[in-house]
Backbone as CSV, one residue per row, in Angstrom:
resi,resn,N_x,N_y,N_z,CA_x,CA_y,CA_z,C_x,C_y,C_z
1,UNK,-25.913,-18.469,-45.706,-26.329,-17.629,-44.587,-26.596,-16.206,-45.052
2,UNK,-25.902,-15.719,-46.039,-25.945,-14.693,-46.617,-27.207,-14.233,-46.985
3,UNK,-27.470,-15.194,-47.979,-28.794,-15.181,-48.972,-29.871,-14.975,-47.698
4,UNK,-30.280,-16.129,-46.576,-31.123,-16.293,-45.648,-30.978,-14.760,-45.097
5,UNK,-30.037,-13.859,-44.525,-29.926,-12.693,-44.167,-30.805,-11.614,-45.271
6,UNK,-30.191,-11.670,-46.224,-30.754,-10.705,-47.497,-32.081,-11.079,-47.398
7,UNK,-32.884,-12.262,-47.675,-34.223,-12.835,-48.160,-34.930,-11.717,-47.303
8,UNK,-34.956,-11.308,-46.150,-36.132,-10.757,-45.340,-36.056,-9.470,-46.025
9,UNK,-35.417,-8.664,-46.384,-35.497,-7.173,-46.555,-35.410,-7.595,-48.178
10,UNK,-35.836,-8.283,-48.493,-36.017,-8.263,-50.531,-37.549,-9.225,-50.479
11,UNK,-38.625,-8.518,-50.062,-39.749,-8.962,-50.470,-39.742,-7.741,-51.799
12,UNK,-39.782,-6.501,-51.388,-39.416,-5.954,-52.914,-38.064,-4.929,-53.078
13,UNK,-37.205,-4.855,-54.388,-36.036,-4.141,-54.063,-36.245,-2.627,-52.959
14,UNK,-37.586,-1.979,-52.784,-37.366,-0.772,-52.628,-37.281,-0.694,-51.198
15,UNK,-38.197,-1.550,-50.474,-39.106,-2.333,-49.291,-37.602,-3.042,-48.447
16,UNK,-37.096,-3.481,-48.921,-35.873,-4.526,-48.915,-34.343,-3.553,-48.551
17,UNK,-34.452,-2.662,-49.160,-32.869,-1.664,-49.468,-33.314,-0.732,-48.251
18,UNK,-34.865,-0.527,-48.052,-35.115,0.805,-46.708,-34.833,-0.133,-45.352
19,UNK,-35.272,-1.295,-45.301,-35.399,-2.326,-43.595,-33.712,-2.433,-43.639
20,UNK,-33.139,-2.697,-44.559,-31.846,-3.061,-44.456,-30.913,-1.525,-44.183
21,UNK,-31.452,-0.152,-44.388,-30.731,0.600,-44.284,-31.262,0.747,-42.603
22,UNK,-32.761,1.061,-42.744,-32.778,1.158,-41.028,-32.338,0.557,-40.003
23,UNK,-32.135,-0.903,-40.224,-31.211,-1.925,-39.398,-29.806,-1.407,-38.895
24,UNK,-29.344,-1.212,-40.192,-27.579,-0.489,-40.103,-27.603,0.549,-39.443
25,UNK,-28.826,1.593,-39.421,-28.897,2.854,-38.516,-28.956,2.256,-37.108
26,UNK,-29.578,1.540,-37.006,-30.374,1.199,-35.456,-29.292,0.844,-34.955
27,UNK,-29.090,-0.355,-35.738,-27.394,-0.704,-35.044,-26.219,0.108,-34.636
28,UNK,-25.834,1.084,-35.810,-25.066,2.342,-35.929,-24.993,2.960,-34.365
29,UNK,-26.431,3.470,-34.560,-27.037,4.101,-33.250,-26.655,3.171,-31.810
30,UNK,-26.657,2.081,-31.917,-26.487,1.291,-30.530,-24.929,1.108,-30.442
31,UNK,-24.661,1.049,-30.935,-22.862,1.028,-31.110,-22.630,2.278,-30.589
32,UNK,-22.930,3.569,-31.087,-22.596,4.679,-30.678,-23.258,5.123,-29.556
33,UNK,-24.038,4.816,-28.399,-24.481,4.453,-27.513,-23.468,3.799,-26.689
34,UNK,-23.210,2.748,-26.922,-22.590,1.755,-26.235,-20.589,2.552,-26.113
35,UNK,-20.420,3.258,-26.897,-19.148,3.833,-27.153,-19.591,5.012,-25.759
36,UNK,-20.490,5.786,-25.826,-20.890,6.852,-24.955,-20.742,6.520,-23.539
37,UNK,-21.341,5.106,-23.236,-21.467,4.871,-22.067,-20.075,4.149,-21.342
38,UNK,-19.526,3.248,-22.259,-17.992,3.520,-22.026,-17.014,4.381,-21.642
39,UNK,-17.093,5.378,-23.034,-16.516,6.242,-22.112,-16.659,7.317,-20.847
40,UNK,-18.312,7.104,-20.716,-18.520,7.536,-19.652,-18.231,7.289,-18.137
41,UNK,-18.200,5.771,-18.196,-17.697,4.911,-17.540,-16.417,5.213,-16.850
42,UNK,-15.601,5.502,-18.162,-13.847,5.546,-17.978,-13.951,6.850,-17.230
43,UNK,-14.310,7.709,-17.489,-14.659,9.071,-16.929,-14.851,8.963,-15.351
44,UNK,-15.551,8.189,-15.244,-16.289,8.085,-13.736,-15.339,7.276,-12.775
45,UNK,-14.668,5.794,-13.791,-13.766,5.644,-12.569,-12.617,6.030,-12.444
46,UNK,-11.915,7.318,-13.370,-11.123,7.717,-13.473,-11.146,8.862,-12.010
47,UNK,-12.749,9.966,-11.826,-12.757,10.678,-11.387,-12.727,9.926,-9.637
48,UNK,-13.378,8.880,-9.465,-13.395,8.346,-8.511,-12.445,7.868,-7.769
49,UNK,-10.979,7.406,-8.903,-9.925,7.214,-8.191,-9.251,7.925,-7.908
50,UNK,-9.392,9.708,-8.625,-9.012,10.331,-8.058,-9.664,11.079,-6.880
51,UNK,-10.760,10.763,-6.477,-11.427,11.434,-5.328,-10.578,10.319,-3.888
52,UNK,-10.143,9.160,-4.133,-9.938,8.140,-3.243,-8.078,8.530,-2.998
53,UNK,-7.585,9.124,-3.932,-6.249,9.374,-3.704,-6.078,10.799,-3.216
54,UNK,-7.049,11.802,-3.175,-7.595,12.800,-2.798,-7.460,12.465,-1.015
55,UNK,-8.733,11.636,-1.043,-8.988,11.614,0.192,-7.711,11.155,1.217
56,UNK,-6.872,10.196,0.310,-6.114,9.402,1.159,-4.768,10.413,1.383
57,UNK,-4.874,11.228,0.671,-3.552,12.267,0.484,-3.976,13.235,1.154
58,UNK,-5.344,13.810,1.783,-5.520,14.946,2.695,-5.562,13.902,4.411
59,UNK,-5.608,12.840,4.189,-6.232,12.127,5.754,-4.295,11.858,5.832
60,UNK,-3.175,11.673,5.156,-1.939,12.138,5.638,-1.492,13.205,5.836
61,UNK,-2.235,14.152,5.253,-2.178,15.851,5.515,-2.237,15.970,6.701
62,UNK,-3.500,15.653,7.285,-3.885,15.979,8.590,-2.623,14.986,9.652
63,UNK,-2.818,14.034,9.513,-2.145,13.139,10.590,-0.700,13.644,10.669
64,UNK,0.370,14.106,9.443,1.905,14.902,9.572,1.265,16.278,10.073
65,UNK,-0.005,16.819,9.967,-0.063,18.222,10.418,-0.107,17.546,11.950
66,UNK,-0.942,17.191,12.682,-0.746,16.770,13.777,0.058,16.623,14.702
67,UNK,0.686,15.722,14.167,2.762,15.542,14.655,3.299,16.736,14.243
68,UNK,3.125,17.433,13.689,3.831,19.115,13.547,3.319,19.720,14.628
69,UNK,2.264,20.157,15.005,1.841,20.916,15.633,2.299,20.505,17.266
70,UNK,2.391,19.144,17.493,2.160,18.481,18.665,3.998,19.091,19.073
71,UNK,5.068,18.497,17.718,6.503,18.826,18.182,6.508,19.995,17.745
72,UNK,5.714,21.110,17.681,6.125,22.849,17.722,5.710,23.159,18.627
73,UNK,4.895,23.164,19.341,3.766,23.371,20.466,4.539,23.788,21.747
74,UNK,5.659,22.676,21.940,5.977,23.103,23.281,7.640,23.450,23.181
75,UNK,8.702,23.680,22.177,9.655,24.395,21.610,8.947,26.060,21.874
76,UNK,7.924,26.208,20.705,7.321,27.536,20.890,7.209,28.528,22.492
77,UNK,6.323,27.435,22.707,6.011,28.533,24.318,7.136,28.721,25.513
78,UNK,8.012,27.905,24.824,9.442,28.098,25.956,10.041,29.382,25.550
79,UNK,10.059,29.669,23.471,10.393,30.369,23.164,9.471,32.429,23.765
80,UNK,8.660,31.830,23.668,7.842,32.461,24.036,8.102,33.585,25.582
81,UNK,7.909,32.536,26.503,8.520,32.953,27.423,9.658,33.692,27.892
82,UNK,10.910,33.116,27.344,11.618,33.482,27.307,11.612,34.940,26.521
83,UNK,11.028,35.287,25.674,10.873,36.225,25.360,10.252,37.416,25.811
84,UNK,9.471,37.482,26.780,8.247,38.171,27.754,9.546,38.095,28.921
85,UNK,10.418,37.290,29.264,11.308,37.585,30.721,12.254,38.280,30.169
86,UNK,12.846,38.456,28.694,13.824,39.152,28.148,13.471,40.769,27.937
87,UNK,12.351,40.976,27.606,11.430,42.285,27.723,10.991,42.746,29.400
88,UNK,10.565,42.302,29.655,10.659,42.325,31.582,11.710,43.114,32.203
89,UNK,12.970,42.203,31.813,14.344,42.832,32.319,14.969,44.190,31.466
90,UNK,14.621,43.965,30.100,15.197,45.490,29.576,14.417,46.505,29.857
91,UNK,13.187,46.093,30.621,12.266,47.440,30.876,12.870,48.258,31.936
92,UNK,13.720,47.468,32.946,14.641,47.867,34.163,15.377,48.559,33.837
93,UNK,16.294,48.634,32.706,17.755,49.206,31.698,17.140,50.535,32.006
94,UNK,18.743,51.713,31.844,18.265,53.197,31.499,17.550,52.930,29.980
95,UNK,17.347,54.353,29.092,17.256,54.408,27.859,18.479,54.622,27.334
96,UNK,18.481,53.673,26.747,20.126,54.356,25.032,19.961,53.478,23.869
97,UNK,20.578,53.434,23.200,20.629,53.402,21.782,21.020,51.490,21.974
98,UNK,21.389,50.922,22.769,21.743,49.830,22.536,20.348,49.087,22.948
99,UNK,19.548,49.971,24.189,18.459,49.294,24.214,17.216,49.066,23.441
100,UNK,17.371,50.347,22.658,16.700,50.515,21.346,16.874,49.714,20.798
101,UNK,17.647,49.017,20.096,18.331,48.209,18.834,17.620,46.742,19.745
102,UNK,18.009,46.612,20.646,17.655,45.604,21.547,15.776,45.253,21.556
103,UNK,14.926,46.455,21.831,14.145,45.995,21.622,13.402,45.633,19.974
104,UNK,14.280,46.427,19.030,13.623,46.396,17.697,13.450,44.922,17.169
105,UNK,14.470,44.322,18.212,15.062,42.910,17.716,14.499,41.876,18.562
106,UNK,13.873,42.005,19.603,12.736,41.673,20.113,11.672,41.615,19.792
107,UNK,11.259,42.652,19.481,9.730,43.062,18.451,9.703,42.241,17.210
108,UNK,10.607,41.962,16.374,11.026,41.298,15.056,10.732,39.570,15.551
109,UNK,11.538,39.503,16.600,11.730,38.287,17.113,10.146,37.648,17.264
110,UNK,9.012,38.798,17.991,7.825,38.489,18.177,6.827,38.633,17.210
111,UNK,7.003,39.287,15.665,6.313,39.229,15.126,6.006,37.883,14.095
112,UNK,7.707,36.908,13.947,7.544,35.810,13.540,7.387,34.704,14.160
113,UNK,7.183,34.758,16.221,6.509,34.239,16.780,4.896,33.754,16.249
114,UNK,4.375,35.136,16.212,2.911,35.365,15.596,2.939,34.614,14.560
115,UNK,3.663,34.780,13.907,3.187,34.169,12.325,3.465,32.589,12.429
116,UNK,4.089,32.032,13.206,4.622,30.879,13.848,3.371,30.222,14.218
117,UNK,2.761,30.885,15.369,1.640,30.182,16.232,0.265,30.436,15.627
118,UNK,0.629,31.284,14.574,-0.564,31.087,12.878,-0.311,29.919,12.529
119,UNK,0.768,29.380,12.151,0.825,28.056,10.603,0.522,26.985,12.409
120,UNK,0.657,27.398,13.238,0.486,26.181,14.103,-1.340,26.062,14.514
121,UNK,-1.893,27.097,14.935,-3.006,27.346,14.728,-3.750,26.445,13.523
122,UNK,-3.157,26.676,12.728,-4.238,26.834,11.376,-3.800,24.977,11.328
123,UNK,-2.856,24.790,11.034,-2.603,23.201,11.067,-3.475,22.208,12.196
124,UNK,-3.327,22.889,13.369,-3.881,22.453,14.372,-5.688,22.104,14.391
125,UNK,-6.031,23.453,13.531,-7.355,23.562,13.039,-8.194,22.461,12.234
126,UNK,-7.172,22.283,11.225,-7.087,21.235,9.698,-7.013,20.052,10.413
127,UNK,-6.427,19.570,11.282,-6.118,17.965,11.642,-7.419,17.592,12.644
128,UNK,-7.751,18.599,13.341,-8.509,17.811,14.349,-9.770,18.066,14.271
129,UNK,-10.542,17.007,14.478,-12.229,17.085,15.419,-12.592,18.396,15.465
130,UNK,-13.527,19.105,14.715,-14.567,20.903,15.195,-15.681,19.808,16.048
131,UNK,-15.571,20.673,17.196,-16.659,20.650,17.843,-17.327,21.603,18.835
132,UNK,-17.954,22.497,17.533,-18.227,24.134,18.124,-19.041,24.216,19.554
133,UNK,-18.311,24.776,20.411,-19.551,25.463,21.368,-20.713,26.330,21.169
134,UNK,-21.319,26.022,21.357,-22.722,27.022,20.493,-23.154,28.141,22.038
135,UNK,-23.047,28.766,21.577,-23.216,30.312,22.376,-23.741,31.157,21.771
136,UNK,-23.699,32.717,22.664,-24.538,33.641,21.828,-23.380,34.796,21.526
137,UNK,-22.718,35.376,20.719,-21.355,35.549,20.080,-21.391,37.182,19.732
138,UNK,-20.820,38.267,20.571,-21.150,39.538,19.849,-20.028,39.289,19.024
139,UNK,-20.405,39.814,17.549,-19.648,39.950,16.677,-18.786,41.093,16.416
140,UNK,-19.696,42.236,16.673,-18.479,43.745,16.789,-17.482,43.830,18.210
141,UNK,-17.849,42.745,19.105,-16.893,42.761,20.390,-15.463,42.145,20.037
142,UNK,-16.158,40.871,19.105,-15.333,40.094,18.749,-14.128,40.599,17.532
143,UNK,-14.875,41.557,16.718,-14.039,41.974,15.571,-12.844,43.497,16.213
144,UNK,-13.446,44.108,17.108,-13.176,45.127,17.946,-11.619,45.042,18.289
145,UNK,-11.929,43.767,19.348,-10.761,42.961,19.963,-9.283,42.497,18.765
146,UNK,-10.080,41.858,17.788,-9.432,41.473,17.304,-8.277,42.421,16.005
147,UNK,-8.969,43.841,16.021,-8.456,44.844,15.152,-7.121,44.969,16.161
148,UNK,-7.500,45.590,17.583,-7.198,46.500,18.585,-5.411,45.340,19.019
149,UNK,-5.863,43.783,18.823,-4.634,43.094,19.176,-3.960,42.868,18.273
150,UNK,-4.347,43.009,16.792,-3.579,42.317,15.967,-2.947,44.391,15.059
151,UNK,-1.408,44.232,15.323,-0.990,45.707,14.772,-0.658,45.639,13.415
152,UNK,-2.269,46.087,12.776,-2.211,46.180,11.124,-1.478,47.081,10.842
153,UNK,-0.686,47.059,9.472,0.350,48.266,9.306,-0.464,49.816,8.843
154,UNK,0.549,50.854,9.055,-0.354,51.763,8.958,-0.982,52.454,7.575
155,UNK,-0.579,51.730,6.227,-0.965,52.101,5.092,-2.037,50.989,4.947
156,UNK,-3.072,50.523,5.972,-4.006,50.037,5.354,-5.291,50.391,6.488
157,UNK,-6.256,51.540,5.745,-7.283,51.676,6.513,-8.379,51.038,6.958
158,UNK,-8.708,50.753,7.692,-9.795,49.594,8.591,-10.890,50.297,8.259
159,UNK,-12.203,49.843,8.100,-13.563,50.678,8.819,-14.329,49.319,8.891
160,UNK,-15.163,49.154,9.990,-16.389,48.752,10.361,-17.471,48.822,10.748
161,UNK,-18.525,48.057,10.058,-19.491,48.582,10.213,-20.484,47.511,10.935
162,UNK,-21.197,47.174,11.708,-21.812,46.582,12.448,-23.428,46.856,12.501
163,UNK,-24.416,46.425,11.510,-25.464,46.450,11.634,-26.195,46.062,13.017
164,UNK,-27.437,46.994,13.569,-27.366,46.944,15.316,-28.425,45.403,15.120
165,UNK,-28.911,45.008,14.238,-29.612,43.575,14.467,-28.901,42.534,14.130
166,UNK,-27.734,42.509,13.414,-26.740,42.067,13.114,-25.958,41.448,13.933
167,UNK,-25.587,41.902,15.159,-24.356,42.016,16.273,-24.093,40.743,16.959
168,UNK,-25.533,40.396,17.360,-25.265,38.925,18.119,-25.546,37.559,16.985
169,UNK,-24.892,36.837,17.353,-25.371,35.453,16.649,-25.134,34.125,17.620
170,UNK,-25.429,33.322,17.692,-25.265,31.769,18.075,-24.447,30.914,17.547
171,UNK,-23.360,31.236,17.775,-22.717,30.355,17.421,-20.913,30.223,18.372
172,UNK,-19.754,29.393,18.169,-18.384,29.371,18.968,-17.740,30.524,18.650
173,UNK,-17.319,31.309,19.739,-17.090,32.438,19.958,-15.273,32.313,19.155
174,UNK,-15.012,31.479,19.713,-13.327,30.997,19.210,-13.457,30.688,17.863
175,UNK,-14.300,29.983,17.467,-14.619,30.030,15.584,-14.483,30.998,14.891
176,UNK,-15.225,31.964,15.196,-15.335,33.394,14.271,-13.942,33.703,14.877
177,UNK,-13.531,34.174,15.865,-12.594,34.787,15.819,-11.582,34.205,15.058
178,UNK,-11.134,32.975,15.065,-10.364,32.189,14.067,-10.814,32.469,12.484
179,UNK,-11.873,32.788,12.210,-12.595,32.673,11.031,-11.972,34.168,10.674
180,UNK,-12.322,35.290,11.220,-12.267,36.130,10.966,-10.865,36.788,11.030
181,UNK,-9.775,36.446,12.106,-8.364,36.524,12.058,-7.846,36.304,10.767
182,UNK,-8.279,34.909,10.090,-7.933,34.468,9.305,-8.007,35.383,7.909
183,UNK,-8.895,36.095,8.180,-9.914,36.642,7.142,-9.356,37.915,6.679
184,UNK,-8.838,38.634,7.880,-8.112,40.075,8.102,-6.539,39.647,7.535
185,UNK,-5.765,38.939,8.077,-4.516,38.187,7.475,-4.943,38.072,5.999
186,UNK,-5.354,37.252,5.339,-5.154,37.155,4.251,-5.468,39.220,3.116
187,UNK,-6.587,39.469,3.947,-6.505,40.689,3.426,-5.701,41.961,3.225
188,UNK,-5.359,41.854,4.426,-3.447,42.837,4.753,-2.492,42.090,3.319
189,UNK,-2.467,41.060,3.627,-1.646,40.252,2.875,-1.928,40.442,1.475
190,UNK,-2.958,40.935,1.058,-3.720,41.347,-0.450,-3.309,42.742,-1.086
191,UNK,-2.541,43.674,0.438,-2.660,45.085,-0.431,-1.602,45.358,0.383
192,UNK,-0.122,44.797,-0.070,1.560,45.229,0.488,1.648,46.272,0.263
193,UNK,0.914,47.120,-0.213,1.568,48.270,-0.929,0.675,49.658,-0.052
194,UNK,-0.601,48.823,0.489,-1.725,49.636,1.145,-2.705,49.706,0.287
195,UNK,-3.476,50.165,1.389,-4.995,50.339,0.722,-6.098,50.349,1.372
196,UNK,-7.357,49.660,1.409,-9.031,49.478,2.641,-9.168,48.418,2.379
197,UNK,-9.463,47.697,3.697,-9.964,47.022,4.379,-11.140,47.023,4.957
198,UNK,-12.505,46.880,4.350,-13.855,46.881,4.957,-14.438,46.219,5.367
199,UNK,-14.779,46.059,6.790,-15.656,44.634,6.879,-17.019,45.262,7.966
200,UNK,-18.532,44.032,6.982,-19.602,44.997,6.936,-20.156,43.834,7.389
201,UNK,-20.826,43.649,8.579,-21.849,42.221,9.193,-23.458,43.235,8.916
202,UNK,-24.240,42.206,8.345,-25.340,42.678,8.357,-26.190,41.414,8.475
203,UNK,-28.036,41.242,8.238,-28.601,40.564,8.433,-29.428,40.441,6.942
204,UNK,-30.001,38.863,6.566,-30.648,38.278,5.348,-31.988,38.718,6.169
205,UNK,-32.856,39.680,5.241,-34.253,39.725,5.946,-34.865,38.570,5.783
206,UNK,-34.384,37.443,4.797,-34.841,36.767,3.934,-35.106,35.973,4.675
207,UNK,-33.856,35.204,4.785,-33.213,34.257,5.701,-32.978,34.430,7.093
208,UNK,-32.861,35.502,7.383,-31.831,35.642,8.581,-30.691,35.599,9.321
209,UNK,-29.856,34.629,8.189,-28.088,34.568,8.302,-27.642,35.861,8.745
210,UNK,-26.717,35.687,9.121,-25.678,36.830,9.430,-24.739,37.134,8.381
211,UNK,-24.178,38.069,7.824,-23.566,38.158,6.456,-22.530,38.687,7.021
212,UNK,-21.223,38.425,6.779,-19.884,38.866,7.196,-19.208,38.982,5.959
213,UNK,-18.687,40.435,5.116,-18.296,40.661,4.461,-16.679,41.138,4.687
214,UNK,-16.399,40.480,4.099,-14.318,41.149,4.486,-13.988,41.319,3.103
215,UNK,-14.009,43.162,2.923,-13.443,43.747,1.075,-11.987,44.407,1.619
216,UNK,-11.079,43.926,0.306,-9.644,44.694,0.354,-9.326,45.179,-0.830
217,UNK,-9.023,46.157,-1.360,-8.975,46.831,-2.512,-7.176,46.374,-3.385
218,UNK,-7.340,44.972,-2.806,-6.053,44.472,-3.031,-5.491,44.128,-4.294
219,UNK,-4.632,43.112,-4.416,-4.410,42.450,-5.588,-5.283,41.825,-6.870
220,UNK,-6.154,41.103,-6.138,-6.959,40.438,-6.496,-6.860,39.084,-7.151
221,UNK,-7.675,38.015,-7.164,-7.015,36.589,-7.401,-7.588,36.132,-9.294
222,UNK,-6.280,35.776,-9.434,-6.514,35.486,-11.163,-7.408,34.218,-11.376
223,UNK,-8.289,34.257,-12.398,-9.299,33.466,-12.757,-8.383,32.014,-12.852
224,UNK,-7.273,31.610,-13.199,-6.980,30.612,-13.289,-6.647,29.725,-11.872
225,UNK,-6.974,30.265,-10.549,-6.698,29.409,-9.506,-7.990,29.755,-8.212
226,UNK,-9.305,30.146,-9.031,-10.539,30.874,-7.539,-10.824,29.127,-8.089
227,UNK,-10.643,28.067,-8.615,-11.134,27.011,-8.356,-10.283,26.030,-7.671
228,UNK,-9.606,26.621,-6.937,-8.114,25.720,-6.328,-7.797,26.835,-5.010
229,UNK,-8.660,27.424,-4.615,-8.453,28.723,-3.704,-8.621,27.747,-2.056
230,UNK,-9.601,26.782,-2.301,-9.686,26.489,-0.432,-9.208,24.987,-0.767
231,UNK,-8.338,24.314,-1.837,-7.390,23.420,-1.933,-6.220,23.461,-0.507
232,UNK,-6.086,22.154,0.357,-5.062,22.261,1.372,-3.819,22.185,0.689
233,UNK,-2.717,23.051,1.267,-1.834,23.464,0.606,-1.206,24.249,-0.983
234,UNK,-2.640,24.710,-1.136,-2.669,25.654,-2.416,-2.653,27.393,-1.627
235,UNK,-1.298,27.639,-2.021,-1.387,29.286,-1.533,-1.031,29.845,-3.226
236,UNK,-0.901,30.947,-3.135,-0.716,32.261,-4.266,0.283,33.097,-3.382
237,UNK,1.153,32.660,-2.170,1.667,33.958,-1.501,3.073,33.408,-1.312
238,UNK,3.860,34.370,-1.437,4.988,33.712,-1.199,5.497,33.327,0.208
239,UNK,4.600,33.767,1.108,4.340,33.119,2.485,3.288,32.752,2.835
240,UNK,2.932,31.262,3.118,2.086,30.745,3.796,1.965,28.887,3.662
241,UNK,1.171,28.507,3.899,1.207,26.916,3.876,0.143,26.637,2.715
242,UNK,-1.038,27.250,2.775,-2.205,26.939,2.217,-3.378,26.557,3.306
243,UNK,-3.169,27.133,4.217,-4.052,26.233,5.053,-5.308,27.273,5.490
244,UNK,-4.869,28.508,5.429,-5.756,29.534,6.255,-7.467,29.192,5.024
245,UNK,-7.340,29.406,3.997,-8.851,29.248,3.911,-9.421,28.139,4.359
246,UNK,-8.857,27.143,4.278,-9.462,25.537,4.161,-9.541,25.642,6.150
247,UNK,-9.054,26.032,6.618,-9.539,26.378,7.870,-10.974,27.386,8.173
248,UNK,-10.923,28.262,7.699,-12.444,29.109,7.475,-13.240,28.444,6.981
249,UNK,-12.846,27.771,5.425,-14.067,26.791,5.349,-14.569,26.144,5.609
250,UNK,-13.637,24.805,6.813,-13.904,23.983,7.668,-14.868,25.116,9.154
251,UNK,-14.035,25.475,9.395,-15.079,26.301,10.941,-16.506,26.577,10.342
252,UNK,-16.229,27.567,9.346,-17.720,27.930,8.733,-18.248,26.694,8.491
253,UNK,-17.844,25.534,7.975,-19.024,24.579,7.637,-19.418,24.056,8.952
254,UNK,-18.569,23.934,10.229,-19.357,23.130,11.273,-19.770,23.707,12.008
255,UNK,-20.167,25.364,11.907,-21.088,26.010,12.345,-22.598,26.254,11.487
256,UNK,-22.318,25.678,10.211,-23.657,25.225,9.804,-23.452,26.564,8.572
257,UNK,-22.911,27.291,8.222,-22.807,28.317,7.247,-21.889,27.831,5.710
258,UNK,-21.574,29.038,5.329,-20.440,29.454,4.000,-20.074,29.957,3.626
259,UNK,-19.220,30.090,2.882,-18.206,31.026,2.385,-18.132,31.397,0.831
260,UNK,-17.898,32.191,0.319,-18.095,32.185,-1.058,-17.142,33.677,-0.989
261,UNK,-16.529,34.001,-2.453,-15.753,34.822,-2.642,-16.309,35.624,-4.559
262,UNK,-16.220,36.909,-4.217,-15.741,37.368,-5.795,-14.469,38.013,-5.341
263,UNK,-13.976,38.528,-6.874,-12.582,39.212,-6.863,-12.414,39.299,-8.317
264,UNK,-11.446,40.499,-8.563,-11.179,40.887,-9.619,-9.458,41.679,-9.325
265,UNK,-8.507,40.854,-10.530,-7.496,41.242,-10.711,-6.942,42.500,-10.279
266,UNK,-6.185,43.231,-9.389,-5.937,44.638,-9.404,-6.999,45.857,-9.019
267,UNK,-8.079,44.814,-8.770,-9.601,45.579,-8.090,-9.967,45.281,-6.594
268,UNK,-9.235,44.142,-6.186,-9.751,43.488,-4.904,-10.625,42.342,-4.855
269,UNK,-10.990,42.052,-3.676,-11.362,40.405,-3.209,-12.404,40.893,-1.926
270,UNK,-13.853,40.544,-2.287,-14.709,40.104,-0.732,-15.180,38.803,-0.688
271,UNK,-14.425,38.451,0.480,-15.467,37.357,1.168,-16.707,37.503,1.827
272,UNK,-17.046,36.340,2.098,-18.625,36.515,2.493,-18.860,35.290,3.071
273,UNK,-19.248,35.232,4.721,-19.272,34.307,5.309,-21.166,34.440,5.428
274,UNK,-21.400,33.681,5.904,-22.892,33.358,5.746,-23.452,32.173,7.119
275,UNK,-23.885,32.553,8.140,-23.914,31.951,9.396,-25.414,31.825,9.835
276,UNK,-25.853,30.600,9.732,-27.255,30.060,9.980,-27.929,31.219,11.142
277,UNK,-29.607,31.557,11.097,-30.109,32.049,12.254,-30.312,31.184,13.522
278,UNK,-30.459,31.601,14.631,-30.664,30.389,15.874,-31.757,29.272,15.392
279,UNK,-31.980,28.215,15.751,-33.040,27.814,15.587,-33.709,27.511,17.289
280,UNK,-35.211,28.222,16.732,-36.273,28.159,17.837,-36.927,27.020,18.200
């Protein structure tokens, strides 16, 4: 069998030693081919099973966020209450020093309310069905409101700026504000120490999107986790769940927009929301 193999590539030694080397290449070559696509293979259903344990590990995310939200929901607003009839009645009291202490401890009591009916919010957000109302949305009414209720501390300066073609858009009025709550929170949360807070809506002449910029001259986020930043349950803070971006990113996507971020270490962080024009 040997000989019969050799015979074809020895019509002459020189003729004979080149077909027999190109063979071994060709082959070479298909082997190493065939190694490529293997492991390409392994690659692919490796990535795939992890997209399927992905999926199956955020669709229990949502369903325990659910049952959280459902048994906090109504604990909360009793608490709640009770808290608004406890303030009610000390408003009756003379002034002294015990009522002081009394309300500081009230106020305390209500600020981790807030932060309470945030992680319930935002969970609440993550588990269920978006199904935006589409309206026509002032945005500086909306951001206005939302400075004026929420008491940022006083080492961090606000400014806004509201381009006048800018102002209205089409889209759920409760979205942005969620979007943008969200947006202001994480930014406070960027500069403990103080600092600015800028947020600048303008218009794509291009496009026509609406551009919602939120800059904080904060911390800023280290290159090893802006690819794990709108991951559910990936925070960087030593308070929070992980949920507040992956909530912005969800609202923003089912209003038809996006989100995108730069940032630099010890320089600060802008977002940038990006919100479709009406369509005519």
């Amino acid at each position: 069998m040997l000989v019969l193999f050799l015979s074809q590539y020895l019509l002459t030694p020189i003729e004979g030693i080149t077909a027999l080397a190109t063979d071994i290449t060709e082959r070479k070559q298909l082997q190493n081919k065939l190694e490529e696509y293997n492991k390409h293979l392994e690659e692919l259903v490796k990535e795939r099973t992890k997209q399927l344990k992905d999926s199956e590990r955020l669709a229990t995310i949502g369903a325990t966020a659910g049952m959280v939200v459902h048994d906090i929901r109504n604990p909360l607003q009793a608490i709640t209450g009770d808290l608004y009839l406890a303030k009610t009645e000390l408003s009756s009291i003379s002034e002294s020093e015990e009522k002081r202490n009394v309300l500081e401890s009230l106020e305390e009591i209500e600020k981790n309310i807030d932060y309470i009916n945030k992680i319930v919010a935002d969970l609440q957000d993550y588990a269920r069905p978006l199904k935006p109302h589409v309206e026509e949305a002032d945005l500086k009414q909306i951001i206005d409101d939302l400075i004026a209720k929420n008491s940022l501390p006083k080492n961090v300066k606000v400014t806004v700026k509201v381009e006048p073609d800018a102002r209205k858009v089409v889209a759920d009025s409760t979205f942005i504000n969620r979007i943008m709550s969200n947006h202001v929170n994480n930014a406070v949360q960027a500069i403990p120490k103080g600092g600015k807070l800028h947020i600048h809506i303008s218009k794509d002449p291009e496009t026509r999107e609406a551009i919602i910029s939120v800059k904080d001259t904060g911390v800023g986020i280290p290159e090893n986790v802006k690819d794990k930043l709108f991951t559910p349950m990936f925070t960087t803070k030593s308070k929070g769940q992980g949920f507040g971006l992956v909530v912005i990113k969800r609202m923003t996507k089912a209003l038809g927009g996006t989100v995108a971020f730069e940032s630099q270490v010890d320089k600060g962080t802008t977002f940038t929301v990006r919100l479709p024009p009406p369509t005519n």
